[in-house]
Steps between C-alpha positions, in 0.01 A plus 500: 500500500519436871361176629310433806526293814299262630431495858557118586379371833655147642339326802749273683381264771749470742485155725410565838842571728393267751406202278826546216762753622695658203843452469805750474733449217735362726307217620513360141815323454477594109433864548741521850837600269369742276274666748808539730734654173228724394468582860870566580520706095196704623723598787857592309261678270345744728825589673675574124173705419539692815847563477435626152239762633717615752815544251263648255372768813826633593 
């Protein structure tokens, strides 16, 4: 039984950038912490990953 997919389409209106400029995470005092930790986890991350490639290649 294999079950289809439906092609969805979304339209987003985006405000103008000269009449409402949208913010970056860390503009928002709520978001500002956990942007910055996933930010700085992103970063560890990606060196362990690459340091397990290379280990893995030699």
């Amino acid at each position: 039984m294999e079950i289809g997919v439906n092609d969805m389409q979304e339209t987003v209106a985006l405000p103008d950038p000269a009449v409402k400029r949208l913010p970056h995470p860390t503009d928002l005092p709520d978001a500002r912490e956990l942007y910055r930790r996933g930010w700085w986890f992103g970063r560890v991350m990606r060196s362990v990953v690459v340091s397990m490639k290379v280990l893995r290649w030699r």
